[in-house]
DRENZA-959965 format. One record per atom (N, C-alpha, C, CB): residue in one letter; x, y, z. Coordinates in steps of 0.02 Angstrom, whole numbers, padded with zeros to 5 digits, always signed. Glycine has a CB too. Example, Ala and Ser with C-alpha at 12.3 -4.5 7.8 and 13.67 -1.06 7.14 Angstrom:
2
a+00660-00284+00390a+00615-00225+00390a+00660-00165+00390a+00565-00224+00452s+00642-00112+00354s+00684-00053+00357s+00645+00002+00394s+00704-00030+00286
END
This chain:
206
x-01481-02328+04560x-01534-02364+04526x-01502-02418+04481x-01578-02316+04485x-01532-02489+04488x-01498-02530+04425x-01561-02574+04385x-01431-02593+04459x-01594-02540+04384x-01658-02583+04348x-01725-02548+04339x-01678-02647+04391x-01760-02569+04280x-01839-02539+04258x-01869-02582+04218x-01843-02470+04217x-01933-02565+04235x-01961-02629+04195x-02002-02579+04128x-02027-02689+04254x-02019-02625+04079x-02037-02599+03994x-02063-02634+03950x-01987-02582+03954x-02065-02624+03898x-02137-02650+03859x-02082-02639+03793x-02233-02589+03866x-02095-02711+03756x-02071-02723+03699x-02103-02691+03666x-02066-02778+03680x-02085-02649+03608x-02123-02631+03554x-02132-02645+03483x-02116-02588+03555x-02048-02671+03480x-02018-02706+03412x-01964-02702+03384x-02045-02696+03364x-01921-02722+03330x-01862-02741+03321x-01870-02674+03247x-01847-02839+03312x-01809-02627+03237x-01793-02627+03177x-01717-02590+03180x-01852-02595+03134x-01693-02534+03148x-01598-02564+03130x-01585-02470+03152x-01562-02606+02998x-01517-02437+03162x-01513-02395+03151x-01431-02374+03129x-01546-02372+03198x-01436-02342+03116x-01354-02324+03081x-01303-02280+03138x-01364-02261+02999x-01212-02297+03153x-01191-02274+03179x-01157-02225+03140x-01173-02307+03212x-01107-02195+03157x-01079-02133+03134x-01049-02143+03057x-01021-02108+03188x-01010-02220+03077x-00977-02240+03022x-01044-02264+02976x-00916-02300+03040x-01092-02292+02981x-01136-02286+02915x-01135-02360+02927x-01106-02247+02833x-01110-02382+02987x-01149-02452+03006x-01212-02480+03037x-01117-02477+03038x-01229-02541+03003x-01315-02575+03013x-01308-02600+03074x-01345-02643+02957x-01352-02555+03134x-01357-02585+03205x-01432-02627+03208x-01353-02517+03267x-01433-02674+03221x-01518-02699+03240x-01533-02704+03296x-01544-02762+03219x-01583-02665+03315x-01596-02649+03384x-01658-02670+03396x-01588-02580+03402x-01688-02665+03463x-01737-02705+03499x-01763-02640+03532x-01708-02770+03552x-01826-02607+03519x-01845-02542+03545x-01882-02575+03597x-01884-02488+03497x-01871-02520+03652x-01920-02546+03737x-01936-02479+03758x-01867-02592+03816x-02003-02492+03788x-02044-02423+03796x-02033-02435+03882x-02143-02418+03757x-01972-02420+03897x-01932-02427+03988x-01978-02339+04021x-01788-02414+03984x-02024-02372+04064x-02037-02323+04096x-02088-02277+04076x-01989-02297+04104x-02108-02206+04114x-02092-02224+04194x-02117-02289+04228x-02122-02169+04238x-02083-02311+04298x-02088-02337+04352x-02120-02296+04403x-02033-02358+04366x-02146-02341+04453x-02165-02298+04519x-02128-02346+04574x-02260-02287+04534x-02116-02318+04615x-02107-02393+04678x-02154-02400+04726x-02039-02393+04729x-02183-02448+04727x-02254-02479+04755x-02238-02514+04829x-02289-02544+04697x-02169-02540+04831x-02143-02558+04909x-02071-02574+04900x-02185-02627+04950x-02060-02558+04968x-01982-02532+04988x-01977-02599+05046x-01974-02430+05031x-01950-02641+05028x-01934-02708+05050x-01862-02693+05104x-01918-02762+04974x-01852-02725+05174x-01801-02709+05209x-01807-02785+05239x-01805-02639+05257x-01721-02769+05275x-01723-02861+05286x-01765-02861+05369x-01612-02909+05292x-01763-02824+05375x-01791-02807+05465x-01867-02820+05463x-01779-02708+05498x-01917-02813+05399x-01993-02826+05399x-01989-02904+05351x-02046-02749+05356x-01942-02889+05301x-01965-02951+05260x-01915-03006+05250x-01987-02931+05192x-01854-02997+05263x-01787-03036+05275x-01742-03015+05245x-01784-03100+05261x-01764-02997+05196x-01711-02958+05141x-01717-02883+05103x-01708-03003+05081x-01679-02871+05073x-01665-02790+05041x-01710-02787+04981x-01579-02771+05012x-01760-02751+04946x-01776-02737+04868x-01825-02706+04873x-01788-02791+04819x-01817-02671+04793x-01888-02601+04763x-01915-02658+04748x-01881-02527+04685x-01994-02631+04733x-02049-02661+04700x-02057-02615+04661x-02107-02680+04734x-02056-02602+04584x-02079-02567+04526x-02146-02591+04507x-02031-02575+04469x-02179-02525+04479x-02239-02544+04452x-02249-02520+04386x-02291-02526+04491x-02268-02521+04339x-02263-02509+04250x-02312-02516+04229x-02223-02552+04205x-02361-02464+04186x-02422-02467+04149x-02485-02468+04198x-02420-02531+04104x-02516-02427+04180x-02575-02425+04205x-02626-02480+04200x-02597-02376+04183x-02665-02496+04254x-02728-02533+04264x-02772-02510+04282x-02730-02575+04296x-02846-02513+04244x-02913-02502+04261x-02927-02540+04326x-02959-02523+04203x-02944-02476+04363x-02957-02501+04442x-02990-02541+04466x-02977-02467+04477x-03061-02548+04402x-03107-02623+04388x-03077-02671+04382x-03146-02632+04331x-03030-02671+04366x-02995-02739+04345x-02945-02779+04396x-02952-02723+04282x-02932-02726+04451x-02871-02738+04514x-02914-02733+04556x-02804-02687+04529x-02871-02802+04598x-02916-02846+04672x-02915-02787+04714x-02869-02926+04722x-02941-02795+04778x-02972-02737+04849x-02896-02729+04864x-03035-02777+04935x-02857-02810+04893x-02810-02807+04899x-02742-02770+04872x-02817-02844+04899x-02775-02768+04822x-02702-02735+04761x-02725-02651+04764x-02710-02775+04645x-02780-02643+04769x-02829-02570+04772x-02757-02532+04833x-02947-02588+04825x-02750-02579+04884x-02757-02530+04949x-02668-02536+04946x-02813-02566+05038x-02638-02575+04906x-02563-02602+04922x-02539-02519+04873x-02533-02709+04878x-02559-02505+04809x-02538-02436+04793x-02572-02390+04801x-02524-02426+04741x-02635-02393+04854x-02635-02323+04890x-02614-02305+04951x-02689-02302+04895x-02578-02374+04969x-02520-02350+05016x-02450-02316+04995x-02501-02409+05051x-02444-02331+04920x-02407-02291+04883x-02425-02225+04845x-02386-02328+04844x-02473-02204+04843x-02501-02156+04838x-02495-02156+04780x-02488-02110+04872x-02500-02208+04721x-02486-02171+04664x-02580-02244+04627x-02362-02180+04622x-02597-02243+04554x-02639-02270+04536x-02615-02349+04512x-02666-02224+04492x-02666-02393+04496x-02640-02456+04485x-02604-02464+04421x-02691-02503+04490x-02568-02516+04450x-02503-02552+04380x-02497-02628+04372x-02410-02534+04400x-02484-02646+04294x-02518-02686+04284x-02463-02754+04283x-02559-02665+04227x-02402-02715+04283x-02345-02772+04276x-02278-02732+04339x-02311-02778+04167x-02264-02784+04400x-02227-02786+04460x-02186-02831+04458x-02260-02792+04513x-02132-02793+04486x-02071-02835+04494x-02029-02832+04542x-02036-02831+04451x-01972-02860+04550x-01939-02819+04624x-01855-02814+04583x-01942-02888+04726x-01829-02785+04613x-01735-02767+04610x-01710-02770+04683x-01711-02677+04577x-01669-02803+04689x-01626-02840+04752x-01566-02764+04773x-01569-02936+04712x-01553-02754+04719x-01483-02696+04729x-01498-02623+04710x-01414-02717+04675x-01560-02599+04738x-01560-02540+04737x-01520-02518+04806x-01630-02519+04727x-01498-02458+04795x-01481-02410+04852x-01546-02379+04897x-01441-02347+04818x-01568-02406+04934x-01607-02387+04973x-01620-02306+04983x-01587-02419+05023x-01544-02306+05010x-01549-02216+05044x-01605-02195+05014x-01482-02152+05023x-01595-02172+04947x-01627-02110+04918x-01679-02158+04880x-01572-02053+04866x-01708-02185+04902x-01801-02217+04861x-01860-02199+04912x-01811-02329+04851x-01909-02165+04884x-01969-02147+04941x-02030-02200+04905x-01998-02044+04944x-02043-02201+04932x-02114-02252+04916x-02153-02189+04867x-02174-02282+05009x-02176-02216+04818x-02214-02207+04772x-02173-02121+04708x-02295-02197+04824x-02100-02151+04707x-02057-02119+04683x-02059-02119+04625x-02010-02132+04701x-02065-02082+04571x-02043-02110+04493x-01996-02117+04470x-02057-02085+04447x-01970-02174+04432x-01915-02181+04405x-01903-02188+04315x-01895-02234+04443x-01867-02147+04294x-01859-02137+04235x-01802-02176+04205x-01855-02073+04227x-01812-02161+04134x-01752-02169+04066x-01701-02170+04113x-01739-02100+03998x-01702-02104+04134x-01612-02076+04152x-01588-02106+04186x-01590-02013+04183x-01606-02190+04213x-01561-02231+04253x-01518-02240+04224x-01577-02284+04276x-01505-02257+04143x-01480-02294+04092x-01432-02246+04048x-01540-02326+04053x-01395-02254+04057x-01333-02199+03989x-01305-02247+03934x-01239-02158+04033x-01304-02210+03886x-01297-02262+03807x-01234-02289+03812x-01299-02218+03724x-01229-02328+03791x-01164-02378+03810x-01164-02429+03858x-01111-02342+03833x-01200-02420+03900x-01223-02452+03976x-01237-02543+03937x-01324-02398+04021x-01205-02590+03988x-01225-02634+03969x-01276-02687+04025x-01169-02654+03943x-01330-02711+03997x-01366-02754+04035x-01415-02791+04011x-01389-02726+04078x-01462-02824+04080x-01461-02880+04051x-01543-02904+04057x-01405-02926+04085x-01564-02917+04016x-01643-02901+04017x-01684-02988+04017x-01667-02843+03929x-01749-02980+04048x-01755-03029+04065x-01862-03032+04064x-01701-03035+04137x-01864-03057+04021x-01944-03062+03996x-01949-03152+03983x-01961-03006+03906x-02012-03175+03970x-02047-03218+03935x-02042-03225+03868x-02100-03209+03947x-02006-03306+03848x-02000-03309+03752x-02079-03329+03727x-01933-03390+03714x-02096-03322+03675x-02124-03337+03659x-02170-03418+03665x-02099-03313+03628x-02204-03417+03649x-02239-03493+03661x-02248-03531+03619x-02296-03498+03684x-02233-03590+03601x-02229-03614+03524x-02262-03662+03541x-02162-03630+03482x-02305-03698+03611x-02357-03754+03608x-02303-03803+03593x-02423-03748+03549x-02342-03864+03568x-02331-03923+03581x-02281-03926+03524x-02392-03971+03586x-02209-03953+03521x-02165-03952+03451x-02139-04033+03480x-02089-03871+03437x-02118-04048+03422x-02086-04110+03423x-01999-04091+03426x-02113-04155+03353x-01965-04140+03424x-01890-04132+03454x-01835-04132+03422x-01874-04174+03493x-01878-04109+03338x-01815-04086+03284x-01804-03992+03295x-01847-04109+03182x-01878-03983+03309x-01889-03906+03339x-01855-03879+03380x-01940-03893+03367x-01883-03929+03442x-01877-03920+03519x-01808-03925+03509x-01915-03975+03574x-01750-03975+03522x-01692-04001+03533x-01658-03987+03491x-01688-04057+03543x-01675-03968+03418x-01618-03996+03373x-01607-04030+03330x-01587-04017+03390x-01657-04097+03358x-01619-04166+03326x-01617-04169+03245x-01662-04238+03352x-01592-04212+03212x-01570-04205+03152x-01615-04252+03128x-01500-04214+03139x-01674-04299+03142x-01728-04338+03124x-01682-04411+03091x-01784-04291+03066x-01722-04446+03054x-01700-04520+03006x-01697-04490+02950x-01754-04591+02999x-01688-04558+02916x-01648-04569+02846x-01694-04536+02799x-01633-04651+02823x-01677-04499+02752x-01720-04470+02699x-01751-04525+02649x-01678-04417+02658x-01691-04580+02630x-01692-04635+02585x-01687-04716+02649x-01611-04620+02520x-01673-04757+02588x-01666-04832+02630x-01756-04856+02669x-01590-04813+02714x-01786-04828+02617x-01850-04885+02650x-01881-04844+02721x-01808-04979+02682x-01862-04767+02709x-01901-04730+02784x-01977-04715+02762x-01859-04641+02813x-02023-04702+02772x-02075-04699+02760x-02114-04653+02812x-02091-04759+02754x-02111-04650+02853x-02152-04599+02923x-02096-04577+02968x-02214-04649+02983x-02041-04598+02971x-01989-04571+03046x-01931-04540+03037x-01960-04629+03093x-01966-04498+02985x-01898-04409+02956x-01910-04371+03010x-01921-04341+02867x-01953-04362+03051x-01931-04314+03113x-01954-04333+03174x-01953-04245+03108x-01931-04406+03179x-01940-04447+03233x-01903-04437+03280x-01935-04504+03221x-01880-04456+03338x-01827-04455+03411x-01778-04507+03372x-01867-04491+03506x-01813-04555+03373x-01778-04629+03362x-01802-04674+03424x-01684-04624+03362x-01741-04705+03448x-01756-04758+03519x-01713-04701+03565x-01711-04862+03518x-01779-04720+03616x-01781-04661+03675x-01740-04692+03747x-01875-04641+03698x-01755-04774+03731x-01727-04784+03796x-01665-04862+03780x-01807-04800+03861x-01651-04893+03820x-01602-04954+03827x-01647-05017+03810x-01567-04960+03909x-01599-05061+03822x-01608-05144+03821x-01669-05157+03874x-01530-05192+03849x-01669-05217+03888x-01688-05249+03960x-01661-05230+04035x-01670-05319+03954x-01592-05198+04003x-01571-05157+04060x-01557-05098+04061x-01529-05175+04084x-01582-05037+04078x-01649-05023+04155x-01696-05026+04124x-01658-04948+04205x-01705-05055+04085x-01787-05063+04062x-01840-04998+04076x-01822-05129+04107x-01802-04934+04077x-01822-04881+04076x-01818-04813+04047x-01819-04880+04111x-01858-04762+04028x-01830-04701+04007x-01801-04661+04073x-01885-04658+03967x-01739-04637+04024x-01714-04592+04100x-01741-04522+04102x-01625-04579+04107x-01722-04480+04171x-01753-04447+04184x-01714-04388+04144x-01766-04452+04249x-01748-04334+04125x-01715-04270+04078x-01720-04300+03996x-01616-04253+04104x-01715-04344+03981x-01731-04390+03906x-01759-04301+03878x-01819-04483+03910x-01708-04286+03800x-01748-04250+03776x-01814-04255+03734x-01717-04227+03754x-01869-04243+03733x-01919-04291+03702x-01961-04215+03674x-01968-04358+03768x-02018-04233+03636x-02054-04181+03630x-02125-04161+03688x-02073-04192+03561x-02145-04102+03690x-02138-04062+03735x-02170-03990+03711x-02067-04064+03751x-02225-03959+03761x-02234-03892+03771x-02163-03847+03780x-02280-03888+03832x-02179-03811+03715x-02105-03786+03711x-02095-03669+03694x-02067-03849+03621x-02071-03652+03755x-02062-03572+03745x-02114-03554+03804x-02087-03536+03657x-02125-03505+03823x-02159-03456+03868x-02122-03487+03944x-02257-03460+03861x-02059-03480+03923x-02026-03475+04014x-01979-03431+04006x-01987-03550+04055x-01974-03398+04073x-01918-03315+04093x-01862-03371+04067x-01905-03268+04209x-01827-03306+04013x-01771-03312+04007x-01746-03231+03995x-01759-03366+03956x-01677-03240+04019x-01638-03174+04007x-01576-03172+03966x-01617-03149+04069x-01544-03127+03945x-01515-03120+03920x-01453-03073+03931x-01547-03120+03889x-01391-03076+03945x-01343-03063+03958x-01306-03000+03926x-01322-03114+03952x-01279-02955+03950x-01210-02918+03916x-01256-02889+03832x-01121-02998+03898x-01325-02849+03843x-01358-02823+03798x-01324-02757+03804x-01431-02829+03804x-01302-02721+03743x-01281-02648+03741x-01340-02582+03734x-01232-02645+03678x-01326-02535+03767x-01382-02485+03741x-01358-02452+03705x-01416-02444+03781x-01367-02441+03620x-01367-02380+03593x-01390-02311+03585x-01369-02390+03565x-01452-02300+03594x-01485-02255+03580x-01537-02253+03668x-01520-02273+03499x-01527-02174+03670x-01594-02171+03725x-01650-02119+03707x-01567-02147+03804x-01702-02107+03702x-01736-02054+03681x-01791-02049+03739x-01763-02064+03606x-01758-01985+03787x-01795-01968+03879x-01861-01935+03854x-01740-01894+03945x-01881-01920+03796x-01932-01885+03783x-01992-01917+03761x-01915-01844+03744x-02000-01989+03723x-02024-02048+03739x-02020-02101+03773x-02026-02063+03710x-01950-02104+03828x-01961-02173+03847x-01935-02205+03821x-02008-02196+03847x-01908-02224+03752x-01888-02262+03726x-01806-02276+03740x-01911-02248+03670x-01775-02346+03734x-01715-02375+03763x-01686-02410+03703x-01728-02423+03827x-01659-02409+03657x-01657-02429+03609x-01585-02495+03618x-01657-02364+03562x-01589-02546+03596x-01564-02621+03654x-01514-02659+03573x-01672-02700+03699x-01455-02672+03565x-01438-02688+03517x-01445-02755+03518x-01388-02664+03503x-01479-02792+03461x-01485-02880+03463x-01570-02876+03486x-01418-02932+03538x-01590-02943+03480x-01639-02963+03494x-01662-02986+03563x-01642-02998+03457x-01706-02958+03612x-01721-02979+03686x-01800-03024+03685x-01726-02898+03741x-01780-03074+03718x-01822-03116+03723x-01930-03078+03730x-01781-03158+03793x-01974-03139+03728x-02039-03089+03730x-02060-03085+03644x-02014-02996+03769x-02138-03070+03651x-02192-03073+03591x-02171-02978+03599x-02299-03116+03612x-02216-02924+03541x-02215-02876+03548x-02266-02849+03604x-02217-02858+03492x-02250-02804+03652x-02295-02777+03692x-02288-02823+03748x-02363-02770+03662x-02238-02888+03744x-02206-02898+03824x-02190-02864+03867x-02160-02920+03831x-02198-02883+03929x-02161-02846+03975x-02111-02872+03997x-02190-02828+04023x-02047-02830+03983x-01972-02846+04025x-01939-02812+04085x-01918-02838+03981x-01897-02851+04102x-01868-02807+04170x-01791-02806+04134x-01874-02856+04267x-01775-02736+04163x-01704-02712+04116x-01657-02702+04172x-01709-02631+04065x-01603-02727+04194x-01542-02725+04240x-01488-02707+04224x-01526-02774+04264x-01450-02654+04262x-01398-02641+04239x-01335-02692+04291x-01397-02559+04239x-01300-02698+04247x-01233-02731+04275x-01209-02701+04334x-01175-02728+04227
END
């Protein structure tokens, strides 16, 4: 097994042996079910489909109705797939727990940042804005000049500018697990993983 998907719950700190401040990222990982068993011979390629959290059956299409009662298990509300499971041993509509994950394990988790709407490009980018003094009046967190002369008489393409900015998958790399607790579910993730509280992430192991 190298992956599960989970539900942010929130950030707060815990102490190691030596009486050091860990800040951790709690995730409510699991259970999973597997909803389809992907092979390259039906679909071209190898992967699980996980399914996480329950859905009111009112609320899920005919289509989606009949796709997990071919898995025999009830609807879920957040799906994903994993490329590198071991096939052998996965049955369709299998549960998968905590116990993929042993503390120390490092990986690499991968949710939705937050959404911050429309920001301008001291936010967005960085930029360091105009002059505080010397006669500025409105353009302290301006771009400046965006494009050239007469020649290309154009903005180029990628120009950092301002911009709808946050709510795209990003992941995050080489996250450590400290803490696991199999009796809630809980995965306890050192550092901060992308996502609002009550996101859903997908968790990979290396």
């Amino acid at each position: 097994m190298v992956g599960l998907l989970g539900k942010k719950t929130g950030m707060t700190r815990i102490f190691d042996d030596n009486g050091n401040v860990i800040p951790v990222t709690i995730v409510e990982a699991g259970p999973c079910f597997v909803t389809q068993i992907k092979t390259k011979d039906n679909d071209g390629y190898d992967a699980v489909q996980l399914g996480f959290d329950e859905k009111k059956i009112k609320s899920t299409t005919k289509p989606l109705i009949g796709h997990f009662k071919k898995a025999g298990i009830s609807p879920k509300r957040f799906l994903a797939e994993f490329r590198n499971f071991d096939l052998k041993d996965i049955k369709l509509g299998q549960e998968i727990t905590v116990d993929v994950f042993n503390v120390g394990d490092k990986i690499t988790v991968q949710g939705v940042s937050k959404g911050r709407g429309f920001q301008g490009v001291v936010k967005r980018h960085g930029f360091g804005g105009g002059p505080v003094t010397h006669g500025q009046s409105d353009r302290l967190r301006a771009p400046g000049s965006i494009g050239a002369s007469s020649f290309p008489s154009r903005v180029f393409k990628g120009q950092r500018m301002a911009g709808r900015m946050g709510g795209e998958k990003v992941s995050v790399r080489n996250l450590q697990i400290v803490k696991i607790d199999k009796d809630q579910n809980l995965i306890f993730i050192k550092g901060a993983i992308p996502g609002h509280i009550n996101g859903y992430v997908k968790l990979m192991k290396k």
